[in-house]
C-alpha positions as semicolon CSV with decimal commas, in nm:
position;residue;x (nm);y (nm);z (nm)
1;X;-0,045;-0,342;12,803
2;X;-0,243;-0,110;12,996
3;X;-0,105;0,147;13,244
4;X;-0,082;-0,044;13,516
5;X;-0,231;0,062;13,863
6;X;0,009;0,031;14,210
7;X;-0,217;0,024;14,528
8;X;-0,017;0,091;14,835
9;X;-0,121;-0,109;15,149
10;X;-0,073;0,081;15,556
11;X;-0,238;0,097;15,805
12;X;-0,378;-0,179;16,006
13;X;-0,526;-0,347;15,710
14;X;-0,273;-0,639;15,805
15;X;-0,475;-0,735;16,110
16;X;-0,779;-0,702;16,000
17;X;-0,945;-0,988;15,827
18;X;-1,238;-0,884;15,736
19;X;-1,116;-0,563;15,546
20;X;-0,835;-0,804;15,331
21;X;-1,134;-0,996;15,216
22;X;-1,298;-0,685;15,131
23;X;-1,039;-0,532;14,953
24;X;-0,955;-0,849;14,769
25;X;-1,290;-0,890;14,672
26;X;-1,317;-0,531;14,526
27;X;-0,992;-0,613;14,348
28;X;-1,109;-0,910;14,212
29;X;-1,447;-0,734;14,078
30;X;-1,202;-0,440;13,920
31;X;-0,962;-0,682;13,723
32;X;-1,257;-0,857;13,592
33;X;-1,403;-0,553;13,464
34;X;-1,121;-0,379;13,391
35;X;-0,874;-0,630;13,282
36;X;-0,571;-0,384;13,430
37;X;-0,266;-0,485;13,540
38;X;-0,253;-0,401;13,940
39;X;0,065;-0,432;14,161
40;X;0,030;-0,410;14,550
41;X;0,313;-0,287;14,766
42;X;0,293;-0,321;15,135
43;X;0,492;-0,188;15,455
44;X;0,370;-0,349;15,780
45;X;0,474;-0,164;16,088
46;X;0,198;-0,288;16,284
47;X;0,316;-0,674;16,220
48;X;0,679;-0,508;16,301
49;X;0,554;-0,336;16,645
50;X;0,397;-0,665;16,740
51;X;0,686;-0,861;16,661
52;X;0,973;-0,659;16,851
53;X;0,745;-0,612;17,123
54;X;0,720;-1,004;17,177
55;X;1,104;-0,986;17,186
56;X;1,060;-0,684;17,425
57;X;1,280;-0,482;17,202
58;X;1,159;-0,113;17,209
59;X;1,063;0,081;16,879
60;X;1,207;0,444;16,834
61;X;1,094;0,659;16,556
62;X;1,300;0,979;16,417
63;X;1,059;1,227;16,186
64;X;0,842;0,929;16,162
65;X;1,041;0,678;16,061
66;X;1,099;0,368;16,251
67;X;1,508;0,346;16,336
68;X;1,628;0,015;16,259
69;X;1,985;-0,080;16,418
70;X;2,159;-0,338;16,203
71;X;2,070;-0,616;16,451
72;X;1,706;-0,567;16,429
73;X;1,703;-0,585;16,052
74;X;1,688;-0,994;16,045
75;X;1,353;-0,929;16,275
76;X;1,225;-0,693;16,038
77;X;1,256;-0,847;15,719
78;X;1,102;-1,132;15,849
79;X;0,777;-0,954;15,932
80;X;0,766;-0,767;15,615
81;X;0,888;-0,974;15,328
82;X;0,786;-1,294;15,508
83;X;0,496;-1,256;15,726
84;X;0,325;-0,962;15,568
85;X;0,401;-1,049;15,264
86;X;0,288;-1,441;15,280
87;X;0,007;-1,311;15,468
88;X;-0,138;-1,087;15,192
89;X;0,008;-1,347;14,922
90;X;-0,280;-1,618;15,102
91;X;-0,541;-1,348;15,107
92;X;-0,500;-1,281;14,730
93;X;-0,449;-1,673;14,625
94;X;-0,826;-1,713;14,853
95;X;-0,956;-1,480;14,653
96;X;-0,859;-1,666;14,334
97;X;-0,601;-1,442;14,254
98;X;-0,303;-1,533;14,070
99;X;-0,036;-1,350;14,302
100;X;0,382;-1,392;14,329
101;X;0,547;-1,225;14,648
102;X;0,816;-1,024;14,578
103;X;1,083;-0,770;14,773
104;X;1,263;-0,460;14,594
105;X;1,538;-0,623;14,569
106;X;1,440;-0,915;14,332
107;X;1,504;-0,886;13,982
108;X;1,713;-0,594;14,081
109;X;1,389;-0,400;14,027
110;X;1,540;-0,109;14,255
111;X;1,835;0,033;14,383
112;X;1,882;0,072;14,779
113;X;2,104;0,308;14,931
114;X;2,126;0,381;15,323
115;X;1,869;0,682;15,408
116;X;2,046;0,784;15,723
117;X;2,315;0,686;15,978
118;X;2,085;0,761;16,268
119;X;1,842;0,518;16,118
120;X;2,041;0,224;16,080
121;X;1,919;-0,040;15,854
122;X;1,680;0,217;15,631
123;X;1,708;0,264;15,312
124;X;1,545;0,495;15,048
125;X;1,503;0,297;14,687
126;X;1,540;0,441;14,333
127;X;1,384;0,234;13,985
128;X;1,641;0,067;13,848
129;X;1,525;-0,299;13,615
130;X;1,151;-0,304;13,492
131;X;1,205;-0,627;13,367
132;X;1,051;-0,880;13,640
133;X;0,785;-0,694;13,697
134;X;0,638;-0,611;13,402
135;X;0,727;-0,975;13,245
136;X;0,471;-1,081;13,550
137;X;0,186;-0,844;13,451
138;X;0,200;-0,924;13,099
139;X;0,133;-1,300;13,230
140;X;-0,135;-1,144;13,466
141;X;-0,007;-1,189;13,770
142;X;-0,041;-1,018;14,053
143;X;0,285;-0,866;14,218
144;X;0,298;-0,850;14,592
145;X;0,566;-0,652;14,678
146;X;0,732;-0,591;15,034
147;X;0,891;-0,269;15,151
148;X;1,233;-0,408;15,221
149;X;1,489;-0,404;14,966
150;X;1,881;-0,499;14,947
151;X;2,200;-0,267;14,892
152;X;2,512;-0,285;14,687
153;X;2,665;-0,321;15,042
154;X;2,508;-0,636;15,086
155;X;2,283;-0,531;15,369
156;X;1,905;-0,557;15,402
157;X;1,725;-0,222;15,443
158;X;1,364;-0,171;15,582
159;X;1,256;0,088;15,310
160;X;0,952;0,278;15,357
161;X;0,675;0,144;15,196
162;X;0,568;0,516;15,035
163;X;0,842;0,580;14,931
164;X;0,903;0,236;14,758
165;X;0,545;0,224;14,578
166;X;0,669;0,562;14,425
167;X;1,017;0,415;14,298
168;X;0,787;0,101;14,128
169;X;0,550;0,357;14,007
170;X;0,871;0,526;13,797
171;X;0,964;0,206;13,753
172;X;0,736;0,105;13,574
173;X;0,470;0,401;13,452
174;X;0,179;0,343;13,661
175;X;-0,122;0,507;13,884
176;X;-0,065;0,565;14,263
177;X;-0,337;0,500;14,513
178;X;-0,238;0,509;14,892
179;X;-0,482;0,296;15,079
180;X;-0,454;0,325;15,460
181;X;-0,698;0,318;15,757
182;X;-0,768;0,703;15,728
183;X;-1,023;0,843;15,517
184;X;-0,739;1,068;15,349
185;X;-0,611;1,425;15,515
186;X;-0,819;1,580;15,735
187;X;-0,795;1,937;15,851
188;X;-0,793;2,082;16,211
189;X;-1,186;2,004;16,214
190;X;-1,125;1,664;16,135
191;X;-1,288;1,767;15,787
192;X;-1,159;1,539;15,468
193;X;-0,949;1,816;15,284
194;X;-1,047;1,679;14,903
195;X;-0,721;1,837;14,726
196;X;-0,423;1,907;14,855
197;X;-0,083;2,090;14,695
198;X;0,223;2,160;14,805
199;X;0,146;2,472;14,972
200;X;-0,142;2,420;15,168
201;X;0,065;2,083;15,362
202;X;0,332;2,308;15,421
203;X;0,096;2,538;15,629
204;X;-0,101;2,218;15,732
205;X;0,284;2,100;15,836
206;X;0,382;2,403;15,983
207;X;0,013;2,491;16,207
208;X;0,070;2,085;16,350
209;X;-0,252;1,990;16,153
210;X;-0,061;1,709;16,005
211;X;0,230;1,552;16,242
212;X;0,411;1,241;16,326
213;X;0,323;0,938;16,054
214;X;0,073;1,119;15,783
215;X;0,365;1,407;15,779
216;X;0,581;1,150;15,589
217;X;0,271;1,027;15,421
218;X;0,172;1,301;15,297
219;X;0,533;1,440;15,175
220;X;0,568;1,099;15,053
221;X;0,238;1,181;14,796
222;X;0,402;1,589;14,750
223;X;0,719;1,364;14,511
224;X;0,485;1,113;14,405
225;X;0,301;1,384;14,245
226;X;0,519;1,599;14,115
227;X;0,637;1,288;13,928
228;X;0,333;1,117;13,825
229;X;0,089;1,362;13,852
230;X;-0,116;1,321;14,119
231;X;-0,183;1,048;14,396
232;X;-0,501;0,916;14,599
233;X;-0,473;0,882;14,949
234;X;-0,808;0,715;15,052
235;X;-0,914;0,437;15,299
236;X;-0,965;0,039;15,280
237;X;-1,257;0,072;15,595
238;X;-1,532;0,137;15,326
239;X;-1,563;-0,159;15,128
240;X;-1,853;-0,026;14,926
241;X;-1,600;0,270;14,800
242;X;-1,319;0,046;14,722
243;X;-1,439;-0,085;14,293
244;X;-1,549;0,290;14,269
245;X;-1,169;0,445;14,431
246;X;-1,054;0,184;14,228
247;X;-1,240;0,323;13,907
248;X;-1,128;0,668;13,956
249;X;-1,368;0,815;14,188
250;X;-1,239;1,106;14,411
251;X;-1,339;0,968;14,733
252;X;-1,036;1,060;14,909
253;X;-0,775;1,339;14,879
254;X;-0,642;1,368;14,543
255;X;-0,258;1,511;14,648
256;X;-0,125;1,764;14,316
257;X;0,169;1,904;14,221
């Protein structure tokens, strides 16, 4: 088998129609061509947001990640490893995609440990059993997996979904693209920095150029790619890039050691 390639869904991809048939379509073309195994993982904050705001239950972030209190966690893993997930499961299946919806925790494909008590119900996953997953690509399916994994505590944690492509990446030797609704990192003129390294996001960090949701992005990529290499971080809003990102092409910012 082929190293396989993880794409890593954000963004507001999730409410968008238009660009899920447009990504699926490009993935579609790729597997044809390439006959590569491809995993998606997903987060869905936006389908979250929506959600708890229904419920009028007010969000709080810390460094950029969402604080989950115990009691929201039922709320949460319903929009991520139900809605989101089932949502992106009937895109792929339209497509003609053979697709299976998955969580971290199934198969015990990661461990899940608590992140931080002022977070709550957050959890930071590490690769643990290969075996599901890779039993599923050699069949050619298509793993869909959600952002929310289990703990050897029992509880459900809302992982985030950077971090967790990165564990399945270990888990299972493969290629990291970030897809979200940003063309990659862009610098104080709003320019698409093409390469980026460890110390030019620390002054990036440090100057305020990158802040709030891309900082944990972007230090997200930093371990990815001192790990596997390098990352992409690129955008799904150009559906004429996506076979060609897809195939290798720097069109967004390839993140180095």
């Amino acid at each position: 088998m082929s190293k396989p390639l993880l794409i890593k869904l954000g963004g507001a991809v999730l409410e968008n129609d238009t660009a899920l048939a447009n990504l699926f379509d490009a993935i579609t073309r790729y597997l044809e061509a390439q006959q590569r195994p491809l995993i998606l993982v997903h987060g869905g904050g936006i389908v979250v947001e929506d959600l708890l705001g229904k419920m009028n239950i007010k969000s709080e972030k810390k460094n950029g990640l969402r604080i989950t209190p115990f009691d929201q966690i039922p709320y949460v893993a319903g929009a991520l490893a139900g809605t989101s997930n089932k949502l992106l499961m009937a895109k792929a299946l339209q497509a003609g995609l053979s697709a299976v919806g998955l969580s971290l925790a199934d198969g015990f494909s990661t461990k899940v440990t608590q992140l931080d008590p002022d977070l709550g119900a957050v959890g930071v996953c590490t690769p643990n059993n290969p075996q599901l997953i890779n039993t599923l690509l050699q069949a050619q399916q298509l793993p869909v997996i959600s952002s929310i994994g289990i703990g050897e505590d029992g509880n459900l944690y809302n992982v985030n979904a950077d971090q967790a492509a990165i564990a399945i990446c270990e888990l299972v030797d493969a290629e990291l693209v970030f897809l979200s609704d940003v063309d990659g990192v862009l610098d104080a003129d709003m320019q698409l920095v093409p390469e980026l390294n460890t110390e030019l996001a620390d002054k990036m960090i440090a100057d305020g150029v990158i802040r709030d949701g891309m900082t944990v992005k972007v230090k997200a990529a930093l371990d990815a790619a001192n790990t596997l290499g390098h990352v992409m971080l690129a955008s799904w809003k150009k559906p004429e890039n996506l076979v060609a990102l897809l195939n290798g092409q720097h069109l967004g910012t390839k993140v180095i050691k």
